[in-house]
C-alpha positions, 0 to 999 in steps of 0.5 A: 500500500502506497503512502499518501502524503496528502493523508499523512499531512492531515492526520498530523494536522489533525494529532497538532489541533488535538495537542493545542486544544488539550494545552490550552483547555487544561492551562489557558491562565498562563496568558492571563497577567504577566508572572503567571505559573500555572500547573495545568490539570492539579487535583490537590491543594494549593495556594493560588492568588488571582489579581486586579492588579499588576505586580510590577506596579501595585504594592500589594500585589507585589508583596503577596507575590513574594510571600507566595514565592517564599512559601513556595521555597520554603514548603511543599506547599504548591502556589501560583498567581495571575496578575492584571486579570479585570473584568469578565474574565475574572470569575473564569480565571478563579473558576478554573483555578477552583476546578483544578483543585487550587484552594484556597484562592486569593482574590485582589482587586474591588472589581473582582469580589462579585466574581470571588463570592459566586466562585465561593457558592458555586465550589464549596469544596474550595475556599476563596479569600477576597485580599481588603485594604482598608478595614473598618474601623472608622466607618469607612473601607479600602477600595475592596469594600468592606465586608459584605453584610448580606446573607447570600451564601456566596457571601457568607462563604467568602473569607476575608483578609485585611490589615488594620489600616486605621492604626496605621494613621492614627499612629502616623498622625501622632508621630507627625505630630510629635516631630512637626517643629511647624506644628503643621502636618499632613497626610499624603494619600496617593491609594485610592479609595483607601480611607485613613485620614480622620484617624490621621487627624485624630491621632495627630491632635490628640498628641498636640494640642493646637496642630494643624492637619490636613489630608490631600489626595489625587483625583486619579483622573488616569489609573493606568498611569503611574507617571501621572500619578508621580507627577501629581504626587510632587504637585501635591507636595509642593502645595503642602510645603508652600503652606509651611508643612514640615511632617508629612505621613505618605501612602504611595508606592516605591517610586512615588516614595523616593520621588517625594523624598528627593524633592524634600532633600533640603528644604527642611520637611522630613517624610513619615513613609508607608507603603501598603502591604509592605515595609519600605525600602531601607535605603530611603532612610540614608539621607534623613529625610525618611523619619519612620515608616510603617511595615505591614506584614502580608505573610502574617495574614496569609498564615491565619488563613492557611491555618484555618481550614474553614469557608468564611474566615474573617482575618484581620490584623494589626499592632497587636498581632504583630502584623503592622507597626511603625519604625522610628529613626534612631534619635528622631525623639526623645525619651519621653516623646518616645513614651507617649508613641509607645503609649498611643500604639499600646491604646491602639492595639487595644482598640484594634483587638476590640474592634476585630471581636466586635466584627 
């Protein structure tokens, strides 16, 4: 029988077409984001993180990639994550995950907790986190809202993690407060929909009596531009120094923070730094213009969740938990200056543990 090359070229047409569509319908994802690594076909338990935004570029995101990376080293634990993954193709990319046994799964991004709730009620046997900024704590939440209060059962499915972020200014405000020699300070709060600033006030004038404060904020006309932002960030300061602002508490990222910085160089305002859902970058302290920073620890919200095994957690954490705190440059103040600190974090910590068992 003579071989027909025509029907040899189609029947490896036809074995390639099999082999693509196999490929993709098992681990379509790695497309979806940048960083992607996905293990196609998994019928076991791991840690997945689906998110909004890109980790290049979004502080948080950044730093759960590297908690997830970290566990991944150190543990048999199996982890993946997708970044940049918006709209409709969020429930199918959390969808997918759930069905290829990844549990449980994180989910960032206020766009995408619809999407984390109905995967949350259509896979019971798989448990889903929505990742909140912002917790409550003074009637307002981050840009993921706060948590649902309706009794659907995707909502009372879905867990929760999130920082304590209303400490965290407080506690800013305060030591603003204490090292203003202007007794003018300011919050610079560059996240959006991410609400701190009446603790801010509220720290800062229950630490002197007298002080000026104010909070400003980008109007974010282009989200998808960080040189916007940049710019915008330096207007803002310039504003707040032209007013005699001489302490000035900054949420933003890394570039954002060191832009600042070295615009401040000189001109006699010293910058209390805070990058969200992570320390910021030791070498911004060399120059002193950096007087302190706050650290917020993912991984410590990660571990509460990996430990519970059960749909609906609710983890939240702060000071007391050891989660998040503020760091002081050596010799920024005095002994009793740093007592009053101390003092108002210890009162604040209190208040977080309350605030957490009265969710």
């Amino acid at each position: 029988m003579r071989f027909n090359p025509i029907i040899g070229f189609l029947f490896a047409v036809v074995v390639l077409l099999i082999w693509l569509y196999q490929g993709f319908s098992g681990s379509g994802q790695e497309s979806v984001g940048s960083g992607s690594k996905v293990r196609s076909g998994l019928a076991l338990e791991g840690l997945a993180l689906v998110a909004e935004g890109d980790r290049h570029r979004d502080g948080a995101v950044s730093a759960l990639v590297s908690v997830l990376e970290t566990l991944e080293s150190k543990t048999e634990l199996p982890v993946t994550y997708l970044d940049r993954v918006t709209g409709e193709e969020a429930a199918q990319v959390i969808g997918r995950l759930a069905r290829q046994g990844w549990s449980p799964i994180l989910v960032e991004g206020a766009g995408q907790r619809a999407a984390a709730e109905a995967v949350a009620e259509a896979r019971p046997d798989s448990r889903v986190a929505f990742i909140e900024t912002g917790v409550p704590g003074e009637g307002v939440t981050g840009r993921a809202t706060g948590r649902a209060t309706g009794r659907a059962t995707g909502r009372e499915r879905l867990s929760t993690l999130g920082f304590r972020d209303w400490e965290l200014g407080a506690l800013g405000g305060v030591a603003t407060a204490l090292t203003s020699q202007a007794a003018r300070v300011a919050f610079l709060d560059m996240e959006p929909g991410v609400a701190a600033g009446q603790s801010f006030e509220k720290g800062a004038r229950s630490a002197v009596e007298g002080i000026q404060t104010q909070v400003v904020r980008p109007r974010h006309t282009d989200p998808d531009s960080a040189a916007d932002h940049r710019e915008e960030a330096l207007a803002l300061l310039e504003g707040l120094l032209a007013q005699g602002v001489d302490r000035i508490l900054v949420r933003a990222g890394d570039p954002i923070i060191g832009a600042l910085a070295e615009r401040v160089l000189g001109r006699g305002a010293r910058l209390v730094v805070w990058r969200p859902w992570g320390g910021s970058d030791p070498h911004l302290w060399g120059d002193g213009v950096v007087i302190g920073r706050m650290v917020q620890r993912p991984e410590r919200l990660v571990a509460a969740l990996l430990d519970s095994k059960h749909p609906g957690t609710a983890v939240t954490q702060g000071l007391a938990e050891g989660a998040q705190d503020l760091e002081i440059l050596d010799g920024v103040l005095d002994g009793p200056e740093m007592d009053r600190l101390n003092a108002y974090r210890d009162g604040l910590a209190r208040e977080g543990v309350k605030a957490r068992d009265d969710q």
